[in-house]
C-alpha positions in Angstrom: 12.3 22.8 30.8 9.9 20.0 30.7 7.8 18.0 28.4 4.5 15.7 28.4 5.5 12.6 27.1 2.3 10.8 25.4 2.0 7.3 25.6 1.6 5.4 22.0 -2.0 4.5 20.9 -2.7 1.4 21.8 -4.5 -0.7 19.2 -6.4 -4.2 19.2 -5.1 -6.9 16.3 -8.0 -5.6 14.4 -6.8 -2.4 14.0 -3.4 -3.1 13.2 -3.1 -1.9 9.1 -1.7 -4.1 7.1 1.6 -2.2 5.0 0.2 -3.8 1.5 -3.2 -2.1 1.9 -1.7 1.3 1.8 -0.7 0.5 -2.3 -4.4 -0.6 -2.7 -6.6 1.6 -0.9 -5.1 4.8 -2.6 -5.4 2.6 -5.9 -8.8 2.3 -5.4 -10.5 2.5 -2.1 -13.0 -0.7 -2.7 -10.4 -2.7 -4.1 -8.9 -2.4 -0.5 -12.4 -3.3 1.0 -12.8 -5.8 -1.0 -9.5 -7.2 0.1 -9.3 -6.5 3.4 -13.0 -6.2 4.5 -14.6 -9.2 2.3 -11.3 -11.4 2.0 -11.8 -11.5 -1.7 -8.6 -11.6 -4.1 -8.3 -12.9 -8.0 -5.2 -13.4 -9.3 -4.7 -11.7 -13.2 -1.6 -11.7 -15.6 -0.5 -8.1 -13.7 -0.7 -10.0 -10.1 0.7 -13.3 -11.4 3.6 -11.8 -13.1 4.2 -9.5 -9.7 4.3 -13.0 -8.0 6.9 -14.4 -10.1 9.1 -11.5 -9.8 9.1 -11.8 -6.1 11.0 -15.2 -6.0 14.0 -13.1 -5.1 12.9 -11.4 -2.5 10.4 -13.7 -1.1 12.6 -15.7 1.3 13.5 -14.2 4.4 17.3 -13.9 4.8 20.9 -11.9 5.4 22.9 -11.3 2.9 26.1 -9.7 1.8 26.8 -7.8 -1.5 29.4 -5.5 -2.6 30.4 -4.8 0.8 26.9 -4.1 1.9 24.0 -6.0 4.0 21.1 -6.5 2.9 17.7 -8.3 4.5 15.3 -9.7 2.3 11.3 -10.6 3.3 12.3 -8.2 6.4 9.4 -8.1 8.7 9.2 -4.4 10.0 5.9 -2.9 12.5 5.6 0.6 13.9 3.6 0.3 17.2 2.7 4.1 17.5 0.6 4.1 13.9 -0.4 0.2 14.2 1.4 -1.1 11.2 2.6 -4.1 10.3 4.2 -5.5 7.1 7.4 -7.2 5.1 9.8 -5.7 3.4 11.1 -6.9 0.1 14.8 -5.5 0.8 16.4 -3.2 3.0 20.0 -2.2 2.5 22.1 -0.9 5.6 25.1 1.0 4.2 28.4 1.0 6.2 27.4 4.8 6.8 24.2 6.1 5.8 20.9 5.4 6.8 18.9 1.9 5.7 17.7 1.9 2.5 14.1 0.1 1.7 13.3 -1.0 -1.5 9.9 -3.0 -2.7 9.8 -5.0 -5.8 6.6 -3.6 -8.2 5.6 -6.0 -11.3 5.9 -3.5 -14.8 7.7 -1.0 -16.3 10.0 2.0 -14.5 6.7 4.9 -13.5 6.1 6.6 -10.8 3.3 6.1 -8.9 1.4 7.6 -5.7 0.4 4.6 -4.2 3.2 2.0 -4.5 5.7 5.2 -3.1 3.5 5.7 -0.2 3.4 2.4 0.8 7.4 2.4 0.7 6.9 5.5 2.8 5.0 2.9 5.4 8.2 0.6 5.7 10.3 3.8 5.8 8.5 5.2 9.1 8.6 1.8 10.8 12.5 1.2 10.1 12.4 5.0 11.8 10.5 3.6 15.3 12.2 0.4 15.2 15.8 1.6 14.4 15.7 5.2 15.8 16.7 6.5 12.9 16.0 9.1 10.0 15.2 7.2 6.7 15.0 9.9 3.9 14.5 7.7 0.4 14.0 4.6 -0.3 13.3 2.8 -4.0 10.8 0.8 -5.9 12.4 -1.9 -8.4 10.4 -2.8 -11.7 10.5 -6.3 -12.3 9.7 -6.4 -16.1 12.1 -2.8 -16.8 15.0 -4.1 -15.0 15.5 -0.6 -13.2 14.1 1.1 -10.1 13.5 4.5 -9.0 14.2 6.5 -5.7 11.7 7.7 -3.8 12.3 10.6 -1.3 10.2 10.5 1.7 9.3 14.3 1.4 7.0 15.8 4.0 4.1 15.5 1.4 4.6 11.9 0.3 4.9 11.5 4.6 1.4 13.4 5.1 -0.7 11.6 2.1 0.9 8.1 4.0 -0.5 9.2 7.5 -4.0 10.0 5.9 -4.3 6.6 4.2 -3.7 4.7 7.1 -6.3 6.5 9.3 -8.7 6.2 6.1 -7.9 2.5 6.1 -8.4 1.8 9.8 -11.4 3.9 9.8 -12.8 0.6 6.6 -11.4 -1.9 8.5 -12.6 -1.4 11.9 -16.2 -0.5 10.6 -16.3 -2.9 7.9 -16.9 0.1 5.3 -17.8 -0.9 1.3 -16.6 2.2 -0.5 -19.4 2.2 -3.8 -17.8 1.1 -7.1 -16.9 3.9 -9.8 -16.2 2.6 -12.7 -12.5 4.3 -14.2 -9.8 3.0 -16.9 -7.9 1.6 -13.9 -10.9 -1.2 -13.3 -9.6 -2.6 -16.4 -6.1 -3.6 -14.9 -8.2 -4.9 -11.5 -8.5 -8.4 -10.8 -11.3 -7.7 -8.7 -13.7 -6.1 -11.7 -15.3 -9.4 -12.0 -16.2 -9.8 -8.4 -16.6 -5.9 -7.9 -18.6 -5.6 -11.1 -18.2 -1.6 -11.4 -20.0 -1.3 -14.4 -23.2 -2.9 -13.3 -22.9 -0.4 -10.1 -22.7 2.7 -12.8 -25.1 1.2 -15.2 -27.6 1.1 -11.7 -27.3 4.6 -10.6 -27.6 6.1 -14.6 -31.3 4.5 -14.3 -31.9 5.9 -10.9 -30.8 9.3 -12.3 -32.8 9.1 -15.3 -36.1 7.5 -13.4 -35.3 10.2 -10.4 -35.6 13.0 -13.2 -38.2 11.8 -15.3 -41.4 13.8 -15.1 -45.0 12.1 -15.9 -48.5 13.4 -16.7 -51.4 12.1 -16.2 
């Protein structure tokens, strides 16, 4: 019995997706524009305090702890989905598979966006390693704690769509349109992305477009 092989996609640097943009772009799709697209970022209390947190993990290097390796600031790409990216630590067990883990500024929660984007270093270990990686974790710098993550085939699948949503921004130089939500208040970006003037704008346009006049 035989089988087609395909070749991998071949993409240019421009469409290589950086892993970090996965976390932002299902945060909020123009905060990843913004980012990535425009080159704009503003550094808050959240973003400052993420960067302090990283000092651990911010220097690339081997290590040893009870009986286990780790790699810190561990550079990892998958060439068939064009992504490219650092992770903050990946464990290799003595048996078992490698275990990624990223360092997230706040408190123990579970969130979409920061799991997919662990999901991201978790399929390029898999191409680069030939290997199955089935969890990974995200630490909480201010809680102390972190929790696993399984790379289910759901987590996998919203992963996949957000890169190809991301490339599709990136290589057209997309500006998603600002909606204003409780999670603009957390942004960095709400001064430069202004969400509230962009909601304020189409309220008028609503109210002129359904305003009726006599005369």
């Amino acid at each position: 019995m035989s089988f087609d092989v395909k070749a991998p996609p071949e993409f240019t640097e421009n469409e290589i997706i950086p892993i970090s943009a996965i976390s932002h772009h299902l945060y909020c799709p123009r905060q990843n524009a913004l980012i990535h697209v425009e080159g704009v970022f503003l550094d808050n209390e959240l973003t400052t305090g993420g960067n302090i947190g990283h000092e651990y993990v911010d220097e690339e290097r081997s290590i040893r702890e009870r009986g286990m390796r780790k790699e810190t600031s561990l550079r990892v790409y998958s060439d068939r989905l064009g992504l490219s990216g650092i992770a903050d630590i990946v464990e290799f067990p003595d048996r078992g598979p490698p275990f990624p883990i990223d360092y997230k500024h706040g408190r123990i929660a579970s969130w979409e966006n920061h799991e997919a984007q662990l999901c991201a270093i978790a399929l390029c270990l898999e191409e680069m390693l030939n290997c199955s990686v089935p969890a990974g974790a995200i630490f909480h710098i201010q809680s102390k704690r972190r929790h696993e993550v399984a790379f289910t085939p759901e987590l996998r699948a919203t992963t996949l769509k957000s890169i190809d949503e991301i490339r599709e921004v990136l290589t057209h130089s997309l500006m998603p349109r600002a909606v204003f939500s409780k999670k603009c208040n957390k942004c960095s970006l709400r001064p430069h992305c202004m969400p509230g003037l962009y909601d304020a704008a189409a309220a008028s346009r609503d109210i002129f477009e359904g305003a009726s006049f006599d005369g």
